[in-house]
C-alpha positions as CSV (number, residue, x, y, z in Angstrom):
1,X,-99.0,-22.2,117.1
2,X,-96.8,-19.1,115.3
3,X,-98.9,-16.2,114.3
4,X,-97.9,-15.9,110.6
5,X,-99.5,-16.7,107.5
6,X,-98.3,-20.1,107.3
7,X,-99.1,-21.2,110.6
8,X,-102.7,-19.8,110.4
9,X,-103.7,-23.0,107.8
10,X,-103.1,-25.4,110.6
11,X,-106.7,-26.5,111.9
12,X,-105.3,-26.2,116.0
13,X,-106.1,-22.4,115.9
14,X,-109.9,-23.5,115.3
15,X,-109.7,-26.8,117.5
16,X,-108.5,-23.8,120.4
17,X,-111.5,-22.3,120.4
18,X,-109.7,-19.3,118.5
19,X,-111.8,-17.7,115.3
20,X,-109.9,-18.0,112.5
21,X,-111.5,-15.8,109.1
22,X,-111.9,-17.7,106.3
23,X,-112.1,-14.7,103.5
24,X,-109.0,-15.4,100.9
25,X,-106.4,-14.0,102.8
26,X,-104.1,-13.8,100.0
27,X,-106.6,-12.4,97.4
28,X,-107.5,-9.7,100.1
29,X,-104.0,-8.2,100.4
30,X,-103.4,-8.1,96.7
31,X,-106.6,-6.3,95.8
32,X,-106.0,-3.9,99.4
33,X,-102.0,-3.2,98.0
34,X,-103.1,-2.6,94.2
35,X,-106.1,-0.4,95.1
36,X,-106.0,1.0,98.8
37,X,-109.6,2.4,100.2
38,X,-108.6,2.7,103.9
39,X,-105.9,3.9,105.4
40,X,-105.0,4.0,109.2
41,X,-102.3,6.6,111.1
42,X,-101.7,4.8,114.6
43,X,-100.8,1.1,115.3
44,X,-101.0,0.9,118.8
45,X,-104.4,-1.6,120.7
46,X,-107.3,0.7,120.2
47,X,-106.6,0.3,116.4
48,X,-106.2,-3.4,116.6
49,X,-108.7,-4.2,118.7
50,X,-111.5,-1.6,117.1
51,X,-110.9,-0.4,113.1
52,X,-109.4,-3.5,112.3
53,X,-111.9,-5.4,113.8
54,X,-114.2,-4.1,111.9
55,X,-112.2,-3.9,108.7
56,X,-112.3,-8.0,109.1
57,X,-115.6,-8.0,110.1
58,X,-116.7,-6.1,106.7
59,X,-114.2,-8.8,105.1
60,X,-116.0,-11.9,106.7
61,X,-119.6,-11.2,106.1
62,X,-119.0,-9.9,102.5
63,X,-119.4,-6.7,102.9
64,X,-115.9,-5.7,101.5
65,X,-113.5,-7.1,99.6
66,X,-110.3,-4.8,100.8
67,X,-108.3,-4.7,104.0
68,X,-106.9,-1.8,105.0
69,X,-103.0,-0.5,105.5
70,X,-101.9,0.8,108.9
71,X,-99.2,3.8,109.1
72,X,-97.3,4.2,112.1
73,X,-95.6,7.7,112.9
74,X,-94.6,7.9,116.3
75,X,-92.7,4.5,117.1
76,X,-91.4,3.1,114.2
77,X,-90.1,-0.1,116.1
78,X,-94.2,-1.4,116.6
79,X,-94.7,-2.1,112.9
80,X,-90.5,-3.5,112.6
81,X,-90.6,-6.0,115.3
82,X,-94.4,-6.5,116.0
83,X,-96.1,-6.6,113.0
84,X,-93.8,-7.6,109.7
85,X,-92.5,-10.8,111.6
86,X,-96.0,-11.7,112.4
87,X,-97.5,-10.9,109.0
88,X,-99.3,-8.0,110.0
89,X,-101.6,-10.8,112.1
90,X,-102.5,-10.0,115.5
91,X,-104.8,-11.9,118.5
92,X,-107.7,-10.5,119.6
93,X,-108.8,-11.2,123.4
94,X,-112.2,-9.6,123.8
95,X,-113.1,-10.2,127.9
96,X,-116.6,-10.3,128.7
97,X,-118.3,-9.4,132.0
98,X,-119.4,-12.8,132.0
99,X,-116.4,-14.5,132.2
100,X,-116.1,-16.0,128.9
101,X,-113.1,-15.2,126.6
102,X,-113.4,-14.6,122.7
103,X,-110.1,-15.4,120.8
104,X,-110.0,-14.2,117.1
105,X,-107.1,-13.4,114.8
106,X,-107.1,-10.9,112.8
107,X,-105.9,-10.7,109.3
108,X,-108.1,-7.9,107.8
109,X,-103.9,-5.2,107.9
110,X,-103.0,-5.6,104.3
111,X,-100.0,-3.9,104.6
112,X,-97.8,-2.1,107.3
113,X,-96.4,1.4,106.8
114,X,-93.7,3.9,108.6
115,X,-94.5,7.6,108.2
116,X,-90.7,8.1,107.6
117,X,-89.9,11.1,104.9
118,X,-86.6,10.1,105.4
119,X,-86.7,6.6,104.0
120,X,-87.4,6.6,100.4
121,X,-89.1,3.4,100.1
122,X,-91.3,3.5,103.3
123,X,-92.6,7.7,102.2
124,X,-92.7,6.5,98.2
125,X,-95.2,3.7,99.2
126,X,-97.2,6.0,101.0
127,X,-97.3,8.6,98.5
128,X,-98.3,5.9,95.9
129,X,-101.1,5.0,98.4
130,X,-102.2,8.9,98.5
131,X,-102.2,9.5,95.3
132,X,-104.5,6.2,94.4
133,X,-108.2,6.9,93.1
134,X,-109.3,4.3,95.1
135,X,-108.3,5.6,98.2
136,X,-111.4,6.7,100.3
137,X,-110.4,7.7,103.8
138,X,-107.6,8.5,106.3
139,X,-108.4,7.3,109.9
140,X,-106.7,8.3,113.1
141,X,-105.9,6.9,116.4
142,X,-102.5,9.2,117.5
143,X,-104.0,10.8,120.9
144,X,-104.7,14.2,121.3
145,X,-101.4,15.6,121.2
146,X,-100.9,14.0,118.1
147,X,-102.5,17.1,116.8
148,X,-100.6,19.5,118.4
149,X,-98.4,21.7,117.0
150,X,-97.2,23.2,120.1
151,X,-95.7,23.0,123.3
152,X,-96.9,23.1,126.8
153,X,-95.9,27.0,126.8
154,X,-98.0,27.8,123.7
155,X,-94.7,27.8,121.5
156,X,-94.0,26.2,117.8
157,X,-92.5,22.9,118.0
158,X,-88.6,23.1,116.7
159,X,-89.9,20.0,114.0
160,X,-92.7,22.2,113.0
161,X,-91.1,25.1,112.6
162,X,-88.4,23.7,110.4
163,X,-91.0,22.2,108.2
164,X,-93.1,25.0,107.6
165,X,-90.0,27.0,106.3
166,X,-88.9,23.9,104.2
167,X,-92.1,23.0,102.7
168,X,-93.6,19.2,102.0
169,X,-90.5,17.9,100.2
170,X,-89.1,15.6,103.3
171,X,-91.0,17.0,106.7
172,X,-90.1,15.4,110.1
173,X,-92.8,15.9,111.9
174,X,-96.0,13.6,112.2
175,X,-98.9,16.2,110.8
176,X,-96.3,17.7,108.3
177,X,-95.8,14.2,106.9
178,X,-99.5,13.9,107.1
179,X,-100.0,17.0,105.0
180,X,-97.3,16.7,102.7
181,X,-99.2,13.3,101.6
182,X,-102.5,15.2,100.9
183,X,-100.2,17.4,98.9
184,X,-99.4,14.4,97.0
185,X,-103.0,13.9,96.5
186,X,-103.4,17.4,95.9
187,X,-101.1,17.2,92.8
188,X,-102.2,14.4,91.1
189,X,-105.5,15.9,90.6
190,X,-106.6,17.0,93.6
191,X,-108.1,13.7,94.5
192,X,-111.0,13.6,97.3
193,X,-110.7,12.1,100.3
194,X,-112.0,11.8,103.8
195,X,-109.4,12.8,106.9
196,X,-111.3,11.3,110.1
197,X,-109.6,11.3,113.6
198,X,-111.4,8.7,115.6
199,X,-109.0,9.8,118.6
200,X,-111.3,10.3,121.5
201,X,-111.2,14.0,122.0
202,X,-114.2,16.5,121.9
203,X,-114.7,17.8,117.5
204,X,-111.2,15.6,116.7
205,X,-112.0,16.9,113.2
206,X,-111.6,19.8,113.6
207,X,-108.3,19.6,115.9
208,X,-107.1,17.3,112.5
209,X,-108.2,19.7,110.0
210,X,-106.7,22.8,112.0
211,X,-103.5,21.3,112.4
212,X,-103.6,19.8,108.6
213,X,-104.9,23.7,107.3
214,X,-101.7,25.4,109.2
215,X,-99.2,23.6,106.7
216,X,-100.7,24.0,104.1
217,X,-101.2,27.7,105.3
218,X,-97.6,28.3,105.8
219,X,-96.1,26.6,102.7
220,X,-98.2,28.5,100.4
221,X,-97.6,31.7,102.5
222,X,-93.6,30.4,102.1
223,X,-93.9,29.7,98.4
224,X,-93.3,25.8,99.3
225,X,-97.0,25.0,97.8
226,X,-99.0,26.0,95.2
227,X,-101.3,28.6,96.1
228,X,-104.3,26.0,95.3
229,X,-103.4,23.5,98.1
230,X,-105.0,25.8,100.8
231,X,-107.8,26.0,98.6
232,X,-108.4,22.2,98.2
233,X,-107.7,21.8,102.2
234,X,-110.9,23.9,103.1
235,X,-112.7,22.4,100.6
236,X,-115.3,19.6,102.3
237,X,-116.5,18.5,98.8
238,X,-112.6,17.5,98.4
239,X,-111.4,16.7,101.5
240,X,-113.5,16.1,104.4
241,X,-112.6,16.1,108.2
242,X,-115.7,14.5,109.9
243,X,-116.7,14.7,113.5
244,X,-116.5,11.1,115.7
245,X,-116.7,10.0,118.9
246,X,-115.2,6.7,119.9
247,X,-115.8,4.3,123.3
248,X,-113.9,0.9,123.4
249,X,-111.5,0.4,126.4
250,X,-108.0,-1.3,125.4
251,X,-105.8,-1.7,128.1
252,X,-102.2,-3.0,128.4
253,X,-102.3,-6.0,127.2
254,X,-102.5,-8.0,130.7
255,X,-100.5,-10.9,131.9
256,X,-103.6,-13.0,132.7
257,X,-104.5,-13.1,128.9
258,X,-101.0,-13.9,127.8
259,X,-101.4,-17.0,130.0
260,X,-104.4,-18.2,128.7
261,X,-102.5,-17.9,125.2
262,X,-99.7,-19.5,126.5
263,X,-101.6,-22.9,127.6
264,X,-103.5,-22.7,124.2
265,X,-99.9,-23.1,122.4
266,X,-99.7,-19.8,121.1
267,X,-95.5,-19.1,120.6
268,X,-93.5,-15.8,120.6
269,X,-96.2,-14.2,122.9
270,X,-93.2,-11.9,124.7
271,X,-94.0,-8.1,124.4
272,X,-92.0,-5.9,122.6
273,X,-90.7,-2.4,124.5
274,X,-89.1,-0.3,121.6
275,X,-86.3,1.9,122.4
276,X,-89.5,4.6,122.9
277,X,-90.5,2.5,125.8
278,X,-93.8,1.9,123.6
279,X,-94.9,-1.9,125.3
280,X,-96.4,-3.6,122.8
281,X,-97.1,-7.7,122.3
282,X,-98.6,-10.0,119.4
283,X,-102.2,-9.8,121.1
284,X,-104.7,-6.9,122.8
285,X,-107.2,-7.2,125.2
286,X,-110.4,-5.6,125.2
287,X,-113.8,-5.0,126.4
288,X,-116.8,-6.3,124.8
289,X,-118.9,-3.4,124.3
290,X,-117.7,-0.6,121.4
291,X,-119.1,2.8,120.2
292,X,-118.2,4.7,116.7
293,X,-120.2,7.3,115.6
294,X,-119.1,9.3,112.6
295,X,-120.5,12.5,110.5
296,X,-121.1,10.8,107.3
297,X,-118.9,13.3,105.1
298,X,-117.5,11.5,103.1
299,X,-116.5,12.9,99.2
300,X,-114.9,9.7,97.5
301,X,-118.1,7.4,99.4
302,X,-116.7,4.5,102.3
303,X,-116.6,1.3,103.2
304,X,-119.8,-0.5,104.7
305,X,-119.1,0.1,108.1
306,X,-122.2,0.6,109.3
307,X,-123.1,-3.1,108.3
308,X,-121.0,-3.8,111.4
309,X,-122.6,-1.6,113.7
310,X,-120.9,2.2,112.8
311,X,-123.6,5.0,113.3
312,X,-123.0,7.2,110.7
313,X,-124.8,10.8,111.3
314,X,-125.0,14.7,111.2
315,X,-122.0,16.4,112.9
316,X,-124.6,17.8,115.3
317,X,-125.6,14.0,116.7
318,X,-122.2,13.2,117.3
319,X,-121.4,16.2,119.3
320,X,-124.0,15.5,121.4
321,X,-123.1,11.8,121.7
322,X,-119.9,13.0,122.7
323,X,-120.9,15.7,125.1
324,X,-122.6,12.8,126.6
325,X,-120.3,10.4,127.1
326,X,-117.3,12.5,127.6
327,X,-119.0,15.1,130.0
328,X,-121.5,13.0,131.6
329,X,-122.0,9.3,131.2
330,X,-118.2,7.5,131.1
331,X,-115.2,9.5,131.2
332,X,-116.2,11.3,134.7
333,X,-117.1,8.3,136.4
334,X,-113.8,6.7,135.5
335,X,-111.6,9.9,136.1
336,X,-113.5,9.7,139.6
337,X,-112.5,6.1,140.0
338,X,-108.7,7.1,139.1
339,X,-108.3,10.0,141.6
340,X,-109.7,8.0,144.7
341,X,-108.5,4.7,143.4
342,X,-104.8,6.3,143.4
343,X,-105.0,7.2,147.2
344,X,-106.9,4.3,148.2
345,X,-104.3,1.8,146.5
346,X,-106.6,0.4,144.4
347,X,-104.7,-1.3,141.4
348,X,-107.7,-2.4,139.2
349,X,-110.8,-0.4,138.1
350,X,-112.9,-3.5,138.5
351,X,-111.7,-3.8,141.7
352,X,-113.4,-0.1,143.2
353,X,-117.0,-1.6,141.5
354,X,-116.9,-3.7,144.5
355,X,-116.7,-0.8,147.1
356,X,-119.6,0.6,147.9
357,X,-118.8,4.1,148.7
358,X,-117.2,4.3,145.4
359,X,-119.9,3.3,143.5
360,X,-122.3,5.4,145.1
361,X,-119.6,8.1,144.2
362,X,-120.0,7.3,140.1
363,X,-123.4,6.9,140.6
364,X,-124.5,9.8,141.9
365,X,-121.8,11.9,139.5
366,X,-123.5,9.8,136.4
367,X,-127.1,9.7,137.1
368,X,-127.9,12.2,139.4
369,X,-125.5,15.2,139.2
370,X,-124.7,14.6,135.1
371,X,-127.8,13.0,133.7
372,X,-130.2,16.4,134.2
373,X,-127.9,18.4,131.7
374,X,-127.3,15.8,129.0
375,X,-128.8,16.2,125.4
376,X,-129.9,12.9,124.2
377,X,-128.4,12.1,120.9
378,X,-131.7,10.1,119.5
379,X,-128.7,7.3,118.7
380,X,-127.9,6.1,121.8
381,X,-129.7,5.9,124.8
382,X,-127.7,8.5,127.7
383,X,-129.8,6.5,130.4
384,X,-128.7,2.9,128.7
385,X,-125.6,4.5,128.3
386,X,-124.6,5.1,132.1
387,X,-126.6,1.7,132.7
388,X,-124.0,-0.1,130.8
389,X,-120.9,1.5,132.4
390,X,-121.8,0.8,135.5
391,X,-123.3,-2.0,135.4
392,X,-121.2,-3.9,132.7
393,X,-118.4,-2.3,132.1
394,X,-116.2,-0.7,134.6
395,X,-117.0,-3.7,137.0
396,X,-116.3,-6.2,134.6
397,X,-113.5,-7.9,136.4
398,X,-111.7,-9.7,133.3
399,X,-110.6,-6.0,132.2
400,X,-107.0,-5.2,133.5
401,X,-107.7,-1.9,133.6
402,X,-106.2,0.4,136.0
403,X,-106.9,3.8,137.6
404,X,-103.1,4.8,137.4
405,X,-103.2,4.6,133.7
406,X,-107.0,6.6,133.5
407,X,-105.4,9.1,136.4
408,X,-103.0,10.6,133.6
409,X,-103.4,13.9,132.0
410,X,-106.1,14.4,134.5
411,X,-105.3,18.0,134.6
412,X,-106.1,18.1,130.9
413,X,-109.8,16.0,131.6
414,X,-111.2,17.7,134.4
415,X,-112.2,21.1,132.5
416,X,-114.1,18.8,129.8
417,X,-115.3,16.0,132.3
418,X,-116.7,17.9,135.0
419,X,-116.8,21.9,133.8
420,X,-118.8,21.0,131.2
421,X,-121.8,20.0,133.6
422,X,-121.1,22.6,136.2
423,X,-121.0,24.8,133.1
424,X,-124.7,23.7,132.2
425,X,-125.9,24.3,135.9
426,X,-124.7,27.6,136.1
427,X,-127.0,28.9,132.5
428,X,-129.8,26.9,133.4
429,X,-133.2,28.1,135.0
430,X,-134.2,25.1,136.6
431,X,-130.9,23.5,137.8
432,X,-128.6,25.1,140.9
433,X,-125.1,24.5,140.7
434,X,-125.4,24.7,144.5
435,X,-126.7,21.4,144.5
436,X,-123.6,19.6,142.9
437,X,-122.3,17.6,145.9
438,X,-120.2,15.2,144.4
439,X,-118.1,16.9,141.5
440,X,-116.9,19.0,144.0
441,X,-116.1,16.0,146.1
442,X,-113.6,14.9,142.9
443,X,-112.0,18.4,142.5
444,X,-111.0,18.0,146.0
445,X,-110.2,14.4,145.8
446,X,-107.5,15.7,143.2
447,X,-105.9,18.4,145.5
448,X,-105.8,15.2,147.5
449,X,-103.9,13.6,145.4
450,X,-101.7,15.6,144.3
451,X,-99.8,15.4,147.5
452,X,-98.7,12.1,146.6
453,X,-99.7,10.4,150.1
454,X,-102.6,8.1,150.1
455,X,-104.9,7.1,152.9
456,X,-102.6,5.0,154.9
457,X,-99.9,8.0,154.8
458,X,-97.6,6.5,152.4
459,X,-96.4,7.8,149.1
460,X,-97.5,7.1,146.0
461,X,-96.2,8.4,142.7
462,X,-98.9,10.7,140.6
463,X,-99.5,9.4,137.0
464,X,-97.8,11.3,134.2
465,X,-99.3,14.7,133.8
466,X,-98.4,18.0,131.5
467,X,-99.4,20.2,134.7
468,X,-98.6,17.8,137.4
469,X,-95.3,19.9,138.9
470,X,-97.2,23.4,138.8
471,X,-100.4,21.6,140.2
472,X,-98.1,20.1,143.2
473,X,-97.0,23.2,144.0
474,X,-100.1,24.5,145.3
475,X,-100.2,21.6,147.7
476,X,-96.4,21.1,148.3
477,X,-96.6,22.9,152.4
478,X,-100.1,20.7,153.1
479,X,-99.4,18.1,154.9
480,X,-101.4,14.9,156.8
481,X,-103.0,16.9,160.2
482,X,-103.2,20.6,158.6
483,X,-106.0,22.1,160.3
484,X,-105.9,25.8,159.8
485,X,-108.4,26.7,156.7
486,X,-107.2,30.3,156.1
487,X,-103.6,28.6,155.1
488,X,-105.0,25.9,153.1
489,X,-107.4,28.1,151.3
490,X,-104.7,30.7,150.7
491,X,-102.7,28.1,149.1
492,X,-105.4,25.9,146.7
493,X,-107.9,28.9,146.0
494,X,-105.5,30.3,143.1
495,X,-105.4,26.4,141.7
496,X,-109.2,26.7,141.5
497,X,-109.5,29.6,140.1
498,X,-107.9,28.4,137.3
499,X,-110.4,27.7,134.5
500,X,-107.7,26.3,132.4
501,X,-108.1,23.3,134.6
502,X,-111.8,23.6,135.9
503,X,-113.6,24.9,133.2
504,X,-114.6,27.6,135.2
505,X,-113.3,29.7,137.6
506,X,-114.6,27.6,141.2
507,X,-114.8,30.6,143.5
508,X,-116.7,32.6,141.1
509,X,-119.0,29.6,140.1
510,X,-119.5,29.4,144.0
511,X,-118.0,25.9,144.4
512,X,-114.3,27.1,145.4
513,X,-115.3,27.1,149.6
514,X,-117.1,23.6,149.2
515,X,-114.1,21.7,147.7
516,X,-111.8,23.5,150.6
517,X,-114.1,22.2,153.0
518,X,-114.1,18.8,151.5
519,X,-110.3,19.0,151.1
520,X,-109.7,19.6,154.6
521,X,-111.7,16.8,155.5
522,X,-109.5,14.6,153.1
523,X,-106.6,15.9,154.9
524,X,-107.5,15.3,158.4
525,X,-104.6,12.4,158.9
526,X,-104.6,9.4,157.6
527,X,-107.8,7.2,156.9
528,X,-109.2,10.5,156.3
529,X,-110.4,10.0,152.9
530,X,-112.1,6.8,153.6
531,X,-114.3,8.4,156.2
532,X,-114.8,11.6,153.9
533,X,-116.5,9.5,151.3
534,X,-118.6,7.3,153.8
535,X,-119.6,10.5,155.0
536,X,-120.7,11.8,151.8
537,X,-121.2,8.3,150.0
């Protein structure tokens, strides 16, 4: 069993259990090539195992008759030695919480793409693709920083410097070949079009459109544009950059699961690390359950999608359903999970869903501390919402998920994940931000982990981080045993003052003196932290 085109007409795939699609492959990719609709920037899982998806989904139950083409910008190795040799095919492993295993292929990519100005065939096809009538709507899954246009220091990247001066002729970097594609578009008629990140950040379309508007801001200021381009950028009736908020978990795709493809028969499963260290294999692994909710601005219309379960709404719903899930109902819980499951030694998520201190932590964080200050959306259920992450999804065991992987950045997540609620407590006239027990319980929990020890006194190295060497620093004199308060306090309190990183500034909130407390509990020696959350869990 080979994963190309050719293979796929052999009736074993079927006879293993695996769901095959049985729209006219062929027909699909023609009509996708010769008239695109959809494009998507960012090849890695969550776009194979979520847009894609869908995109065959639409195919199978008639709902369109058009693939999509995926563009990758970052690691150009993914679409030359993952997904030409296998026809743009991939496997899709979705694990349940029940046990059972779902195998589908899916053939809904059309054609791959690199985002390379500097290879004439690879940026000519995409500037065909832009310039197409047919052509609906951009998608994006390149993280956060994807949109970012500047360093850590708040300075111009050197590639986006160079290209504003140069104009949209041959950019190199990955929102200047972006934009110089909509100028494409721009100039063959000023074509509409919808730009929609589906990156899972707080208003992504805005963080697209900002970082799209500054070219085309700078090459008209530079004479590199006409002066209309800027004009045709802010226009929404022209070209769109909708709100979203996206929930799926994708994680590395895990041994176990390559095993279970291995006994089916399933050849040339070995992953793939490019020469950016990007790990990537023939198959993903994913949870069951999905969220996409989108503000349905579209100006050239859209595929069907919400025939396979896409809410499409006002930009004021999805802000809300993002406030809750990001703030509130998911993302806190798991960055919880990750900070305690770090300095317990926990190496699966699943895993701390069987400890019962820890799940009283995300419990009480979700619906007892969180739950008060959430806005429900009217589309989703906040209460349902937390029910299903606790209950279904972080404990579902057959997800390889891991809290070293949801620890990183956390420097970047706290002041959205946990500021946002203490935020809410501190305006409100019938809540006390006194009263939050537990959030404070994670901010210390980080100071905790920052020092790189874990419960047993060992060390353990901190998941990749932007702020992680200033944010050591702080801690870097604490050790295992510290017992005077005045030197810890002296040495933390101007961390958590930082609202950069909180949110808010702790002490003047009046939570700075409850994390030190908590923190010198955690600190005690070692088994410290496991009595710190019986005590308080």
């Amino acid at each position: 069993m080979v994963l190309n085109n050719d293979a796929l007409k052999d009736s074993v795939w079927k006879e293993k259990g695996y769901f095959v699609p049985s729209y006219d492959r062929e027909k699909m990719v023609a009509e996708t090539v010769a008239a695109p609709q959809w494009v998507h920037f960012g090849a890695g899982n969550i776009f194979r195992a979520f847009q894609a998806n869908l995109a065959q989904r639409m195919l199978e139950e008639g709902y369109a008759t058009k693939g999509l083409t995926v563009v990758e910008g970052f690691d150009y190795e993914i679409i030359e030695k993952m997904y030409r040799p296998h026809d743009n095919l991939s496997i899709l492993v979705t694990l349940k919480a029940d046990g059972n295993v779902e195998k589908s292929v899916i053939a809904s990519i059309a054609e791959s793409c690199i985002l390379d100005s500097a290879r004439a065939d690879e940026f000519g096809r995409l500037k065909e693709i832009f310039t197409a009538d047919s052509l609906q709507m951009a998608t994006f899954t390149i993280t956060e920083k994807g949109y970012s246009l500047v360093n850590a220091a708040g300075e111009t990247l050197p590639a986006v410097k160079e290209d504003f001066e140069n104009g949209p002729e041959a950019p190199k970097s990955y929102i200047g070949k972006v934009a110089a594609l909509l100028y494409a578009r721009y100039k063959a008629g000023e074509k509409k079009i919808a730009m929609v990140s589906t990156d899972n950040c707080s208003h992504n379309g805005d963080k697209l459109y900002a970082a799209v508007s500054s070219f085309a801001k700078e090459w008209v200021l530079a004479g590199k544009a006409d002066p209309g381009f800027e004009a045709y950028i802010d226009d929404e009736d022209k070209v769109s950059f909708p709100w979203s908020m996206i929930d799926k978990i994708t994680p590395r795709p895990d041994d176990s699961v390559n095993e279970i493809l291995k006994k089916d028969g399933v050849e040339e499963l070995e992953p793939v690390v490019t020469s950016m260290k990007t790990w990537v294999a023939p198959f993903v692994n994913a949870e069951e359950s999905e969220y996409l909710v989108i503000e349905d601005k579209f100006p050239n219309g859209r595929p069907a999608l919400e025939k396979v379960g896409v809410i499409f709404t006002e930009k004021e719903t999805v802000d809300k359903v993002e406030r809750m899930k990001v703030c509130t109902c998911l993302n806190p819980l798991h960055t919880a999970l990750a900070i305690y499951g770090c300095v317990l030694g926990f190496t699966k998520i699943s895993d701390e869903m069987k400890d019962e201190n820890l799940v009283k932590l995300v419990k009480e964080i979700g619906y007892v501390e969180g739950l008060p200050v959430v806005t429900d959306p009217g589309v989703i259920s906040p209460k349902e919402f937390i029910d299903t992450v606790v209950n279904v999804r972080i404990p579902n065991v057959f997800m390889p998920d891991t809290p070293q992987r949801i620890a990183c950045d956390t420097s970047q997540k706290l002041p959205i994940r946990f500021g946002e609620t203490i935020k809410a407590y501190a305006v409100s006239d019938t809540l006390d931000v006194n009263n939050l027990k537990l959030i404070p319980l994670v901010h210390a929990g980080w100071l905790r982990y920052l020092m790189g020890v874990n419960d047993e006194g060992a060390s353990f190295e901190p998941s990749p981080d932007p702020m992680l060497e200033k944010a050591q620093s702080y801690v870097k004199d604490i050790a295992l045993g510290e017992s005077d308060r005045n030197k810890v306090k002296a040495a933390v309190l101007p961390l958590l003052k930082d609202a950069t990183i909180f949110g808010v500034d702790l002490e003047k909130i009046g939570l700075s003196d409850r994390v030190i407390d908590y923190f010198m509990e955690l600190i005690a020696g070692t088994g410290a932290v496991r009595k710190t959350l019986q005590k308080y869990c």
